[in-house]
C-alpha positions in Angstrom: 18.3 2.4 -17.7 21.5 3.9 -16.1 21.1 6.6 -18.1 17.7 7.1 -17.6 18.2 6.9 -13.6 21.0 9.4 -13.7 19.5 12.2 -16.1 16.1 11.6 -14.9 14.5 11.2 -17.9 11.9 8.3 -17.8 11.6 7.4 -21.2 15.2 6.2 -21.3 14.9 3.6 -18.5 12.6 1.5 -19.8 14.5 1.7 -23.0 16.0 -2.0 -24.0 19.7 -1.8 -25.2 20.2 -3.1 -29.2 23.1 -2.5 -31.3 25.7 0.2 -30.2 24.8 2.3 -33.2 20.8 2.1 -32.0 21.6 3.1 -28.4 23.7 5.7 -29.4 21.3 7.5 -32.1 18.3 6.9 -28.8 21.2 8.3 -26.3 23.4 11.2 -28.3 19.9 13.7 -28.8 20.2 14.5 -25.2 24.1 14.2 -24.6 24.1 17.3 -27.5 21.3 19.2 -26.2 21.5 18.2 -22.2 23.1 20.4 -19.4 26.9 20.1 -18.6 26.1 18.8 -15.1 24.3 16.4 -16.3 27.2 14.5 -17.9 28.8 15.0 -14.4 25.8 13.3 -12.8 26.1 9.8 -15.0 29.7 10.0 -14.3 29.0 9.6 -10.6 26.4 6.6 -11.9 28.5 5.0 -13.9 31.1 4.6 -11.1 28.8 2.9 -8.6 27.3 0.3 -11.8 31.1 -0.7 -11.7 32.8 -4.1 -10.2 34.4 -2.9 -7.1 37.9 -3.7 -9.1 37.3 -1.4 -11.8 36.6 1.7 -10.1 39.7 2.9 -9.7 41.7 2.3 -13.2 37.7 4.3 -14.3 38.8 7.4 -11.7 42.5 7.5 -12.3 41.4 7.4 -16.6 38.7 9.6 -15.7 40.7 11.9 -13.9 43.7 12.0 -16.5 41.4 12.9 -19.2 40.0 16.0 -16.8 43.4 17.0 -16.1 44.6 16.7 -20.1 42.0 18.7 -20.7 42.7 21.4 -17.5 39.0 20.7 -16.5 38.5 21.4 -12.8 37.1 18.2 -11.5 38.5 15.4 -9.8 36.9 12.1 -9.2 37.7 11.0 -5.3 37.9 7.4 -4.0 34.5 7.5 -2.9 33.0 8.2 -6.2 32.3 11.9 -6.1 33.4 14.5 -7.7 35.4 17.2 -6.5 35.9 20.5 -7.6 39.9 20.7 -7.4 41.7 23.8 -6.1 45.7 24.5 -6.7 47.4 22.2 -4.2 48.6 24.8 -1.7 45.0 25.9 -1.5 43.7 21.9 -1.6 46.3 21.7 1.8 44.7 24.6 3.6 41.1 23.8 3.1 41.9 20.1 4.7 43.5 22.1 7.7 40.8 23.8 8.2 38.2 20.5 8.6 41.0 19.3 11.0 41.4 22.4 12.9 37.7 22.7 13.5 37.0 19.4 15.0 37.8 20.7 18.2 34.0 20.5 19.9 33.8 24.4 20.8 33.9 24.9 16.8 31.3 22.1 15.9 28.7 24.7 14.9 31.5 26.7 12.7 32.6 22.9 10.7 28.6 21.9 10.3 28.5 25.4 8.3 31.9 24.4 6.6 30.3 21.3 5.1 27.3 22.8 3.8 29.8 25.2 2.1 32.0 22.3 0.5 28.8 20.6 -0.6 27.3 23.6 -2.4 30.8 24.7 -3.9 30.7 21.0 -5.2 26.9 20.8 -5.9 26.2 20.9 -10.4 25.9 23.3 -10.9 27.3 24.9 -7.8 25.0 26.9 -5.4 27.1 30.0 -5.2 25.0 32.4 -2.6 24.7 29.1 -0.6 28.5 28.8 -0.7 28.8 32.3 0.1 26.4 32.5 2.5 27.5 29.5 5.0 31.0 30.3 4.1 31.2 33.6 6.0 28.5 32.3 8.5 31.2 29.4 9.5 33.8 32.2 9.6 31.9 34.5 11.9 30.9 31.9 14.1 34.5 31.3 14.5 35.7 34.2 14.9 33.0 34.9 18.2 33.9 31.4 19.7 37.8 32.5 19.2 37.1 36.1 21.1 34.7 35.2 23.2 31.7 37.1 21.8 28.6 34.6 21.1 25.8 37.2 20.9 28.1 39.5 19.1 28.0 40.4 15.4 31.4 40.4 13.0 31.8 43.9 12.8 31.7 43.8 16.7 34.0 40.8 16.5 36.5 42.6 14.5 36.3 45.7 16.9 37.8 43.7 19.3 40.1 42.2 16.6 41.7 45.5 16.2 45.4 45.5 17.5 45.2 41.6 17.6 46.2 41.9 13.9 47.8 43.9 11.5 45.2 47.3 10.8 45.4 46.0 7.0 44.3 42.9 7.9 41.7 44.1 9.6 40.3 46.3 7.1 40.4 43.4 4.2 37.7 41.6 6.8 35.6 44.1 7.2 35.3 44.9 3.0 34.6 41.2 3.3 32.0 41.7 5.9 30.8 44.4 4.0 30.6 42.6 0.4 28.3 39.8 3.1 26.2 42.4 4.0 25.6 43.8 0.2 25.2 40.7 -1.4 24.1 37.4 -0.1 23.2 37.9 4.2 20.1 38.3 5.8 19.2 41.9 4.9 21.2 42.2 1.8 21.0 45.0 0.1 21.8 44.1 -3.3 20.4 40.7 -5.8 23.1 38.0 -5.5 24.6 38.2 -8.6 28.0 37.7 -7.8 30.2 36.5 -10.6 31.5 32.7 -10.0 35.3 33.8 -10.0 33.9 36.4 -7.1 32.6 33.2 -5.1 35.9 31.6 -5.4 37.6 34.8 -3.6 34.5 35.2 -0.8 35.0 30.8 -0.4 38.9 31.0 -0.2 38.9 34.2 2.0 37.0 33.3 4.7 38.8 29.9 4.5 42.1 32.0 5.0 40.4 34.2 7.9 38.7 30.9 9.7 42.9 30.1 9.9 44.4 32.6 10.9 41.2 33.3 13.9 41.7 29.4 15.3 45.4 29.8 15.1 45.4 33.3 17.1 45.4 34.2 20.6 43.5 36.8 22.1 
């Protein structure tokens, strides 16, 4: 039935358990031939079935076999998994959830979430990532200079000599590549390769920094 619950599939939650070799010949058809999310998704399941004692020794086996195996996943106290990013990286993104709890930013860490949640959905929304990524970042960067009916570019206008020129230009290919490929009036299909998401995701992380942390 858990099974059934988790993968969505009906027929297998009104199944009645027998013999392990029984359940597994009715189960392993659509562990061979399912999605790779899917697996992900009755991992989450399985963890909430679990005594309250046995969920962590599940997360800390669970999470020793996906680090073995160099799989990018970690399961979180909670019981939901995490995409996992190197640990200098991990530190920054946390930064940036406390940096923007200051009220003035509220509208900028709503847009952050949605990000997190579609970086993490299976399988991961990548124009949604994209999209409220750099949405968060310019709606930080107009709170930070003063500028709420202004657009990035016009942010970054008035940017200029508050930064270095290089840095300056690296944010506008960025707001640019927005533009092209995954904002309103995009001139391009999204079709933006998943390592390309990571750079757009950890970029505007970066930028969100280094606007909070700057003084006009």
């Amino acid at each position: 039935m858990l099974v059934g619950r988790a993968l969505c599939i009906p027929e297998l939650s009104t199944f009645v358990r027998g013999y392990p070799i029984q359940v597994w010949q009715k189960l392993s058809p659509y562990v061979y031939t399912g999605d790779w999310w899917e697996v992900y998704n009755l991992i989450e399941a399985i963890w909430k079935e679990l005594e309250p004692t046995h969920r962590r020794d599940f997360a800390e086996d669970l999470n020793k076999v996906f680090s073995d195996e160099s799989i990018g996943w970690k399961l979180d106290q909670w019981g939901c998994l995490q995409r996992t990013l190197p640990a200098t990286v991990h530190v920054q993104v946390e930064e940036i959830f406390r940096e923007l709890q200051i009220p003035r930013f509220a509208n900028a860490l709503t847009l952050v979430k949605s990000a997190h949640k579609a970086y993490n959905a299976r399988p991961r929304m990548d124009r949604d990532v994209c999209t409220n990524i750099c949405d968060a970042l310019e709606s930080v960067a107009k709170e930070v200079f003063g500028q709420p009916n202004a657009t990035f570019g016009q942010v970054l206008k008035k940017a200029n000599g508050a930064f270095a020129a290089e840095t300056i230009s690296t944010l506008e290919k960025l707001y640019g590549m927005a533009n092209a490929h995954f904002r309103h009036g995009m001139t391009e299909p999204f079709k933006l390769k998943s390592g390309e998401t990571d750079f757009v995701y950890l970029t505007c992380l970066a930028g969100m920094l280094l606007f909070v942390r700057s003084t006009p």
